[in-house]
PALO-735303 format. One record per residue (C-alpha): x, y, z; residue in one letter; residue number from 1. Coordinates in nm, 2 decimals. Each point is the difference from the previous one (the first is absolute). Layout:
PALO-735303
PT/X/Y/Z/A/NUM $
...
END
This chain:
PALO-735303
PT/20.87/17.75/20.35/X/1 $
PT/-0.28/-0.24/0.15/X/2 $
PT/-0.19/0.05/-0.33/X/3 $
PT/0.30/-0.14/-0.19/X/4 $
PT/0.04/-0.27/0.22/X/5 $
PT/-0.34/-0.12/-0.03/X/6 $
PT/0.04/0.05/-0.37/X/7 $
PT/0.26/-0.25/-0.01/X/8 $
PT/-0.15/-0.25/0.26/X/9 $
PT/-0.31/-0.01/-0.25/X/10 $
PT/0.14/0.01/-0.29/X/11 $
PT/0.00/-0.34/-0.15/X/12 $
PT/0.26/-0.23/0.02/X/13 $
PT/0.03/-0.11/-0.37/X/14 $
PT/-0.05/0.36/-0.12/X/15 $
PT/0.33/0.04/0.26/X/16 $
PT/0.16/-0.24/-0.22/X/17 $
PT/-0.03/0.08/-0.30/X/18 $
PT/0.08/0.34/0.08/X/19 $
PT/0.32/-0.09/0.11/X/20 $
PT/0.06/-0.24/-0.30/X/21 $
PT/-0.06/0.32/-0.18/X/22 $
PT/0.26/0.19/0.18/X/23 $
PT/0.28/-0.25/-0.03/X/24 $
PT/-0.07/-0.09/-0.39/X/25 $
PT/0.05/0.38/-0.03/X/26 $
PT/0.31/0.00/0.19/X/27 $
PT/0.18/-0.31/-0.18/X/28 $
PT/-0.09/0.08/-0.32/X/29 $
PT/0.10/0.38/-0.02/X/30 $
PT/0.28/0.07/-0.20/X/31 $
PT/0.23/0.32/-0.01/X/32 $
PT/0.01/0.24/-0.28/X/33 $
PT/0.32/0.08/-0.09/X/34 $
PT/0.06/0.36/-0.18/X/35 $
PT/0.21/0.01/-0.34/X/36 $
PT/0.30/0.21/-0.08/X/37 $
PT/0.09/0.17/-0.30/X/38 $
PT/0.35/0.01/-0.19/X/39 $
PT/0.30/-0.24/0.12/X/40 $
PT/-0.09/-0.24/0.30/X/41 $
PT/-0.27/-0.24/0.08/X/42 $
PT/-0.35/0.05/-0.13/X/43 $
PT/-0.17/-0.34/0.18/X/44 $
PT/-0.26/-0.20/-0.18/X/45 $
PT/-0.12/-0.22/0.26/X/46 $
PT/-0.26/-0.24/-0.11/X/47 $
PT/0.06/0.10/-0.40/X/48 $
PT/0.18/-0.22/-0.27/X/49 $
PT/0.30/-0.03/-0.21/X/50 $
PT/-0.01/0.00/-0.30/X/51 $
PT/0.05/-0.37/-0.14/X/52 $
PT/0.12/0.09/-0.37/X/53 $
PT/0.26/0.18/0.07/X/54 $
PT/0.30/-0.13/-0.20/X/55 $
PT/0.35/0.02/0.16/X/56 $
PT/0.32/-0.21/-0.05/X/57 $
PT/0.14/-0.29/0.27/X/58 $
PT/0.32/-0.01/0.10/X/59 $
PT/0.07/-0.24/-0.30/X/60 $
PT/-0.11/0.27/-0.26/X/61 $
PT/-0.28/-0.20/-0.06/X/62 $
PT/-0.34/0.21/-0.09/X/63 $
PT/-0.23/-0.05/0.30/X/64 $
PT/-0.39/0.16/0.11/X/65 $
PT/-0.02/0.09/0.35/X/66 $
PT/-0.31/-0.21/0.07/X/67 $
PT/0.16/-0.29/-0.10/X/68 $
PT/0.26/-0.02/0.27/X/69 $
PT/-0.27/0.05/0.29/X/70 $
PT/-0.11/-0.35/0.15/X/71 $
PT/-0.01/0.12/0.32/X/72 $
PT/0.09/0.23/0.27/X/73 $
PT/0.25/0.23/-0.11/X/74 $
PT/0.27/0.26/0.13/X/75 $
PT/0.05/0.28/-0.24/X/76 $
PT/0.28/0.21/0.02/X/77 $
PT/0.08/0.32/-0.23/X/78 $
PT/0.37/0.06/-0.05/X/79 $
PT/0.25/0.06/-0.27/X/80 $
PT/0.36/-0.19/0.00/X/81 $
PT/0.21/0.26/0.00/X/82 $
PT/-0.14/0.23/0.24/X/83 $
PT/0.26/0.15/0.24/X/84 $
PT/-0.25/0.04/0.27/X/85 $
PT/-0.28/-0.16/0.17/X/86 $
PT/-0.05/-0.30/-0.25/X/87 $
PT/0.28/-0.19/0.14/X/88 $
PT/-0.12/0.05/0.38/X/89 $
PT/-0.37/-0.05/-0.04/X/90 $
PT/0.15/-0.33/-0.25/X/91 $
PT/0.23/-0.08/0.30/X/92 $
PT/-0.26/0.06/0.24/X/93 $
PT/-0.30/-0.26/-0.23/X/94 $
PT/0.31/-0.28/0.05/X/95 $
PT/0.01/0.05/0.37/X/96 $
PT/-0.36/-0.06/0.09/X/97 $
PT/-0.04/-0.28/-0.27/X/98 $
PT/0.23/-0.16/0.23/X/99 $
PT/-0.16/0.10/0.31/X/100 $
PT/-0.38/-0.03/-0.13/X/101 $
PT/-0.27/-0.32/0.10/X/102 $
PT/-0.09/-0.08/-0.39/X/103 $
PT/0.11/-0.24/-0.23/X/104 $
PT/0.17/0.14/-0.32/X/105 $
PT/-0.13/-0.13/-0.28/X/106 $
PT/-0.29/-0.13/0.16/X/107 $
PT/-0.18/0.29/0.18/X/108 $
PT/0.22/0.27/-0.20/X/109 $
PT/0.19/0.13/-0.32/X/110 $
PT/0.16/0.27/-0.02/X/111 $
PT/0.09/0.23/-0.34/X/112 $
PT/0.19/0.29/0.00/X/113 $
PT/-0.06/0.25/-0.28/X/114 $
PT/0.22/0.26/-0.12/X/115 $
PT/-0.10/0.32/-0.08/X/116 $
PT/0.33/0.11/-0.20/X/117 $
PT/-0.12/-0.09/-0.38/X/118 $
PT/0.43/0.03/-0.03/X/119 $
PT/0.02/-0.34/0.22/X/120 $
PT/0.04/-0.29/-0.18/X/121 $
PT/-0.11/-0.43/0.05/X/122 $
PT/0.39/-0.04/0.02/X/123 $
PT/0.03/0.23/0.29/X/124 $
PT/-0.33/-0.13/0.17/X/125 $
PT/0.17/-0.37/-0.05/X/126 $
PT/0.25/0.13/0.20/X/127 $
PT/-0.21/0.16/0.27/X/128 $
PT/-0.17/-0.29/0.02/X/129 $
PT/0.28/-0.21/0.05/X/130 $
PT/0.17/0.16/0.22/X/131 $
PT/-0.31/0.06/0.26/X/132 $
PT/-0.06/-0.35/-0.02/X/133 $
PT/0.32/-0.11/0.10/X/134 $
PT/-0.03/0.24/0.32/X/135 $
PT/-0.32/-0.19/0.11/X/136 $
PT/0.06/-0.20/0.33/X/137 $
PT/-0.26/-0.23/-0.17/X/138 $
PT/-0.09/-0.18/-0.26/X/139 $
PT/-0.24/0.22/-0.24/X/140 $
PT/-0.12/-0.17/-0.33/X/141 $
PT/0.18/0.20/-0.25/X/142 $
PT/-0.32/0.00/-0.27/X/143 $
PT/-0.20/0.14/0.33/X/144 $
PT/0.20/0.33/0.01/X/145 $
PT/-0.01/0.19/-0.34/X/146 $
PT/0.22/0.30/-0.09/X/147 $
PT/-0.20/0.20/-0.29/X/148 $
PT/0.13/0.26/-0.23/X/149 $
PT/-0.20/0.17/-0.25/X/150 $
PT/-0.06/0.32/-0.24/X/151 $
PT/-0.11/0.36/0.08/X/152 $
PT/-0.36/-0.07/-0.09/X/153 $
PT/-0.02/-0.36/0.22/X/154 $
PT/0.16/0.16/0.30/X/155 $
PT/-0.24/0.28/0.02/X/156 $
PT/-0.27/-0.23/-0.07/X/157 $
PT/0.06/-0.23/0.30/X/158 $
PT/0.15/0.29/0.25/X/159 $
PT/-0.34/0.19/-0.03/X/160 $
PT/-0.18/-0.31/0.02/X/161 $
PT/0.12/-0.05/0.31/X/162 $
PT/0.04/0.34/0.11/X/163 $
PT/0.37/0.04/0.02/X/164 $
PT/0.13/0.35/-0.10/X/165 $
PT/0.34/0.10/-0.10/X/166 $
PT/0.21/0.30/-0.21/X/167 $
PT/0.27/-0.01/-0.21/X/168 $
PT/0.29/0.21/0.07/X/169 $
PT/0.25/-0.05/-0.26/X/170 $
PT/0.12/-0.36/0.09/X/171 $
PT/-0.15/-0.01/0.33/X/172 $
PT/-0.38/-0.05/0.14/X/173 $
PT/-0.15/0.21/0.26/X/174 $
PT/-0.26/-0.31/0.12/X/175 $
PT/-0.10/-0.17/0.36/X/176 $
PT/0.07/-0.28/0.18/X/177 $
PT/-0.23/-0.26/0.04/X/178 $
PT/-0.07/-0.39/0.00/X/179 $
PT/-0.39/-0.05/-0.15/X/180 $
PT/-0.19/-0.32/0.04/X/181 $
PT/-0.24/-0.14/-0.27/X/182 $
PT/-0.27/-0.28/-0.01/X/183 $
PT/0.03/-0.25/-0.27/X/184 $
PT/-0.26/0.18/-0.15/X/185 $
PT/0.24/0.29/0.00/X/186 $
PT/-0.22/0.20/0.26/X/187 $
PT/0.22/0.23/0.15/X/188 $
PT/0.01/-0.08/0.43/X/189 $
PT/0.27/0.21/0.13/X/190 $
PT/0.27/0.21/0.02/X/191 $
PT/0.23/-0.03/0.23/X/192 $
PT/0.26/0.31/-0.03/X/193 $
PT/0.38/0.10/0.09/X/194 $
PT/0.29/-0.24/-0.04/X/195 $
PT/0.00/-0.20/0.32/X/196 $
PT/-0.32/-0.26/0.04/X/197 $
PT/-0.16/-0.20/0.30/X/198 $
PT/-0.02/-0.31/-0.09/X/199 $
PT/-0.39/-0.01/0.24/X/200 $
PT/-0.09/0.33/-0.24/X/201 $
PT/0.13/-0.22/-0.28/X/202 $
PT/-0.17/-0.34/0.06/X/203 $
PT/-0.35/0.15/0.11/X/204 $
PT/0.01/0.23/-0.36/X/205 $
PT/0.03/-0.34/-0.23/X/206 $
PT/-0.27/-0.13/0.22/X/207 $
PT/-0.21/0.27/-0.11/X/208 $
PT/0.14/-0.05/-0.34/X/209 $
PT/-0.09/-0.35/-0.03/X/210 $
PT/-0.38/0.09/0.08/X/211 $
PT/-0.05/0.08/-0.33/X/212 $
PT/-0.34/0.15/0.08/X/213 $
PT/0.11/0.09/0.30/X/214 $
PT/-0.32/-0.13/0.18/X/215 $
PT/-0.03/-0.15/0.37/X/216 $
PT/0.22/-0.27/0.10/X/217 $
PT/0.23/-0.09/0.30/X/218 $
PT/0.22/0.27/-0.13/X/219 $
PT/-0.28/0.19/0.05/X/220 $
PT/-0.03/-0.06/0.35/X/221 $
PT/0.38/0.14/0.05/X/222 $
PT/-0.03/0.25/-0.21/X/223 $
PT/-0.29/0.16/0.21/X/224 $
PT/0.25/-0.01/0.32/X/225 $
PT/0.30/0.19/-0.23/X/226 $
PT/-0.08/0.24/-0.23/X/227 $
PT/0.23/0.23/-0.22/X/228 $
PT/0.14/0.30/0.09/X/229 $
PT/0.04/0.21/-0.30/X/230 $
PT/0.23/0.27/0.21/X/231 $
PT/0.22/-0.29/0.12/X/232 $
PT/0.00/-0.17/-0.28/X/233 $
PT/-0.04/-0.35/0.16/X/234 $
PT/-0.24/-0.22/0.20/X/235 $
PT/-0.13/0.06/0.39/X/236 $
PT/-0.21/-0.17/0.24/X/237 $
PT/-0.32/0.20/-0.06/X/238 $
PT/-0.10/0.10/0.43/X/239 $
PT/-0.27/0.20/-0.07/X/240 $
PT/-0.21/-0.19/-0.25/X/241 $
PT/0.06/-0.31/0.27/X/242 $
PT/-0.04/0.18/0.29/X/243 $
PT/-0.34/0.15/-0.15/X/244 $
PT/-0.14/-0.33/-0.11/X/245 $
PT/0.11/-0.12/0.39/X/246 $
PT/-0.22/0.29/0.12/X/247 $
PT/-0.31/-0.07/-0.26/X/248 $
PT/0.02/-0.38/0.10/X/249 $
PT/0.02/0.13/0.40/X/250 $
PT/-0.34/0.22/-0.06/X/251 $
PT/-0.21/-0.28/-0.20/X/252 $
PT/0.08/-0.22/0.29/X/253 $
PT/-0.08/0.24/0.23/X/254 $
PT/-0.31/0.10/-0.12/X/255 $
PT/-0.09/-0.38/-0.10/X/256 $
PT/0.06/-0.03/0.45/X/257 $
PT/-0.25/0.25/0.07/X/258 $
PT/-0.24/-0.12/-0.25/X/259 $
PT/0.01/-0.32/0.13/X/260 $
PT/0.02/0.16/0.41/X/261 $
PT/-0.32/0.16/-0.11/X/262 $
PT/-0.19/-0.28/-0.11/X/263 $
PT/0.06/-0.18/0.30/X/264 $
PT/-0.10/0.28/0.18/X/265 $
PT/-0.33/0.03/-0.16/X/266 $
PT/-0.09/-0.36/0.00/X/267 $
END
């Protein structure tokens, strides 16, 4: 024990420091791996791309590519309009927290909801749209929420893209529930699962989404104190990386004390 004290009291201060700086970097930078699933569900693509050219139709019947829409961040949802399960909750559930959420629509968001029934039709998504809208305790630009139908081919283009699997059976879809933020570089951020959203897990997901390289920033700095729990499926205040950064901080100043305790001894 004393010869690992008197390691530290001698080891020099700047080597200390950089040490540590070492530490941290490591710390604030890591980034989870998340492991992929096979067959109907969720296969996450964190960090990859959507496809821009994939063409798919508005809810005007108007011939659109993917990439074109994306300006800037962007909440991706995977349903089909006549699904008698949990489309209409997890749709219900996106309304809710729009409501409820610290970002301007239209401004810091879009959102574009994709169907993944090749039998749904722009006439039907007009509808959709229309009627979601008009359940909005806000004002959302109406050209800032886009409700996309498209062929087989398009839709299995843009659900793989983004990881999103689902099954036909007969005139039903075995498929997941899930919100999925972009970049406007259409880098996929995160998915945020179920049918009920907090509008925190919501707000810091489009912050991640509008670093479209997702380098350092403020956001940064709050993302290092919350980090996301796959299991739970949202975002919590990350004790142990703090508390371990409190404890490296605690020992560099304590071993900076003795350094200096022993100079002024010696001298």
């Amino acid at each position: 024990m004393e010869i690992i004290i008197k390691n530290i009291i001698f080891f020099p201060a700047r080597q200390v420091f950089f040490f540590a700086l070492l530490v941290i970097s490591a710390a604030f930078f890591a980034t989870p791996a998340f492991a992929e699933d096979e067959g109907p569900g969720i296969n996450e693509r964190l960090g990859q791309t959507i496809d821009p050219n994939i063409i798919l139709f508005d809810e005007n019947g108007d011939s659109v590519m993917f990439g074109d829409l994306v300006d800037k961040p962007l909440i991706l949802a995977f349903v089909y309009y006549n699904c008698p399960g949990i489309c209409t909750p997890l749709l219900n559930g996106l309304l809710k927290v729009v409501d409820q959420v610290d970002r301007v629509p239209g401004e810091d968001y879009k959102i574009i909801t994709v169907s993944i029934n090749e039998d749904d039709t722009p006439k039907v998504a007009q509808q959709k749209k229309s009627n979601h809208l008009a359940q909005l305790q806000q004002d959302f630009p109406p050209d800032q929420w886009h409700w996309l139908t498209g062929d087989s081919a398009g839709i299995a283009k843009i659900t793989q893209s983004a990881g999103f699997g689902f099954q036909r059976t007969g005139d039903d879809f075995a498929h997941g529930a899930a919100l999925i933020t972009v970049s406007g570089e259409l880098k996929i951020a995160r998915y945020l699962y179920g049918i009920s959203f907090n509008p925190f897990d919501l707000k810091l997901a489009l912050i991640e989404a509008s670093e479209n390289r997702f380098g350092p920033s403020i956001a940064k700095v709050i993302k290092f104190c919350f980090s996301y729990d796959p299991e739970g499926r949202s975002y919590v205040f990350n004790v142990t990386r703090i508390s371990g950064i409190g404890i490296l901080l605690t020992l560099i100043a304590f071993a900076l004390y003795l350094r200096k305790t022993s100079v002024k001894t010696q001298s």
